[in-house]
N, C-alpha and C positions, 0 to 999 in steps of 0.2 A: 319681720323686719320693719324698724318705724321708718318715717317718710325721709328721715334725712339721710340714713342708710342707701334705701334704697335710688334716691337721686344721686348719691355718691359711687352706688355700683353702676348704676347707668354712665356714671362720666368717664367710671375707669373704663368700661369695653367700649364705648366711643371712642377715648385716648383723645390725646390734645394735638390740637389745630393750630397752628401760623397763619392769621391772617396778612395777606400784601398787598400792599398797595402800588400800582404803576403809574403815578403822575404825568403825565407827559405833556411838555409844550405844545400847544397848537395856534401858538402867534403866527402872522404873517411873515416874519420873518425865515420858519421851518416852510416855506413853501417849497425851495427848492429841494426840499430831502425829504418828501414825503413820502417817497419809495421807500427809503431806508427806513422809515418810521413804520410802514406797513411790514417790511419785510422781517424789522426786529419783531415786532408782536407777533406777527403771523408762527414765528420760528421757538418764541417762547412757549406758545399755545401749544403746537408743537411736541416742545422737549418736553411739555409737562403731562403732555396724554402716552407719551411714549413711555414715559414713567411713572406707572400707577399707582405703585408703592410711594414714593415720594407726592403725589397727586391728590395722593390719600389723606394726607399731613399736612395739605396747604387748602386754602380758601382764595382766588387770583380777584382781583380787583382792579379794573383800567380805566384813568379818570383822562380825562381830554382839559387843557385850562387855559384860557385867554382873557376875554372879559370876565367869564363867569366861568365854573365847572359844569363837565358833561358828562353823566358815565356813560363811558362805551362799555364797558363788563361789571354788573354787576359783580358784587361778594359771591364768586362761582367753585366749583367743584369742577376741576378739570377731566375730571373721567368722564363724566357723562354730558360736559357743555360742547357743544359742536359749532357752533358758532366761531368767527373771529372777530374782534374790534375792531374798530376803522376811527382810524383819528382822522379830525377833518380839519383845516387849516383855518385859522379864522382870529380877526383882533388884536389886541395886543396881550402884555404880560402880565397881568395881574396876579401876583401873590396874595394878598389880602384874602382873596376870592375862594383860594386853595386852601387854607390852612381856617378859616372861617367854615366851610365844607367840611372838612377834614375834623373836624371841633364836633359836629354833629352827626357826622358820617360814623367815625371808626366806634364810638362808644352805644352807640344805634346797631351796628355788625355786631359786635360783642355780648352784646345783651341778647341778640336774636340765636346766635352761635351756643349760647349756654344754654339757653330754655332750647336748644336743640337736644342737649346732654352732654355737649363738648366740652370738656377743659380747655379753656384757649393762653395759649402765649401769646409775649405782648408783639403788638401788632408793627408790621416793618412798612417805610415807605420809601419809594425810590424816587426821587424825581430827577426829574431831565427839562435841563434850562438852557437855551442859546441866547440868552440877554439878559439884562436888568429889570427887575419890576419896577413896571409902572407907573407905580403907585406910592412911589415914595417910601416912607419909614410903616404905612398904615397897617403892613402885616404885622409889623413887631410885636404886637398887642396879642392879637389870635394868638399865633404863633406858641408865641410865652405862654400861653394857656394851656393852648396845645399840650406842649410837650412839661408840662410842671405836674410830676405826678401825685402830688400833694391834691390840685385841683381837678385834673384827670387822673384818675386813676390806671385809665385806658391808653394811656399815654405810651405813643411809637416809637420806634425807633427812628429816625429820619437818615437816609444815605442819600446826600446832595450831590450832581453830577453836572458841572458847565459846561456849556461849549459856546465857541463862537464868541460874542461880544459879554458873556456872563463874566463876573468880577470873583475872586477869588475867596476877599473878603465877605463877600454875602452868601458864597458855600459852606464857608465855616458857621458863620451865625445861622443856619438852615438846617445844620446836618446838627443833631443831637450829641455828637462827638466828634473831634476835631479828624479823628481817624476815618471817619463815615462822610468826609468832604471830599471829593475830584475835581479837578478843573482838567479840560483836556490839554495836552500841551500846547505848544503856539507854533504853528504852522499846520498841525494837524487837518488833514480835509472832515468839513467838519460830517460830510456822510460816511465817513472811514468811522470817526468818532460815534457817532447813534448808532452803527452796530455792533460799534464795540462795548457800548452800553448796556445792549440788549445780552452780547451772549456773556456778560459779567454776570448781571442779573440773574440770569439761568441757571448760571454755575452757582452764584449764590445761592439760589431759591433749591436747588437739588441738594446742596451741602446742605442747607439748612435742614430740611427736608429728612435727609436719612439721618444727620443729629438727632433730630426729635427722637430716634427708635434708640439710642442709646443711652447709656447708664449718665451720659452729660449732655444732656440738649441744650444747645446754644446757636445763638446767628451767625452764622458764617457771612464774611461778606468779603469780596474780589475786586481788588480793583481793576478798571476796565486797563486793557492793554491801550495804550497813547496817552493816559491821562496820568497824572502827578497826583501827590497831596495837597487839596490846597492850601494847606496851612504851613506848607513850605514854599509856596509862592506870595504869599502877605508879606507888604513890607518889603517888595522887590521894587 
């Protein structure tokens, strides 16, 4: 068997990995729901050790982002990580910071993922916003980069999720697909909303998850219960 063979039977009995990513604000604004913030992760962690078969098929990743990113969970394997993340509150909302991270971050995972012997699918990211970035138009740049799979190859899928003072318009320019944008609704409390976030996410990440074992693997993704499209609230 030559070398290229055999690195291709290595990838097929490894089979292919979902890496995810869990974005999640930690401006000062998420102060008051930081229970809820701990209690979605805690609960995803969770759903994904209780399901190994699906656990097996995913790679979990938890970034923290304010001024700057922080990872609380590296690129992990839920079976055997025991730990939980702890997002900690702090700064404001910097986009720019995420998606610049994220620019370096996912195609960095990816490469490490293969020279593992995994075939990987393309990489999913969730994030969770209660306000506006900071920072003006400055992510748009990254961003673009990001997700242009001409220039990334490694290019994710992005599910954008607001709450709180977040615009609706800036989930859709976030989310990779107009259908992959939430805004929560409006009156919605917004600690009702982050766990409602969290167990979308779950449900998505376990759809996903058993997809991969099927004759059509594809991203499943859920919108959270209280939250809208928001590409039906644009222009309201």
């Amino acid at each position: 068997m030559n070398l290229r063979k055999a690195v291709f039977a290595m990838a097929e009995a490894k089979g292919v990995l979902l890496p995810a990513y869990v974005v999640a604000d930690e401006s000062g604004s998420m102060a008051p729901y930081q229970r809820e913030l701990g209690d979605g992760v805690a609960s995803l962690c969770e759903k994904l050790r209780a399901e190994p078969m699906v656990a097996a098929k995913l790679r979990l990743a938890v970034l923290g982002f304010s001024d700057d990113v922080q990872v609380r969970l590296a690129v992990a394997d839920m079976r055997t990580e025991t730990t939980v993340p702890r997002l900690v509150i702090r700064g404001v909302t910097n986009y720019q910071a995420v998606f610049e991270d994220l620019l370096q971050r996912i195609p960095g995972d990816v490469k490490w993922l293969r020279g593992e012997g995994y075939r990987v699918h393309r990489p999913v990211v969730f994030l969770l916003s209660d306000g506006q970035p900071t920072d003006g138009s400055s992510w748009h740049a990254p961003h673009a980069e990001l997700t242009d799979r001409d220039r990334t190859p490694t290019a994710p899928n992005i599910i954008a999720c607001g709450l709180g003072d977040a615009w609706a318009q800036t989930m859709v320019k976030v989310a990779t697909r107009p259908e992959f944008a939430f805004l929560a609704k409006s009156g919605t409390d917004v600690g009702r909303a982050i766990s409602e976030f969290f167990h979308s996410l779950t449900m998505s990440l376990v759809a996903s998850g058993h997809a991969l074992n099927s004759a059509n693997p594809q991203l499943v993704v859920n919108r959270p219960d209280q939250f809208t499209m928001a590409i039906d609230e644009v222009g309201r």
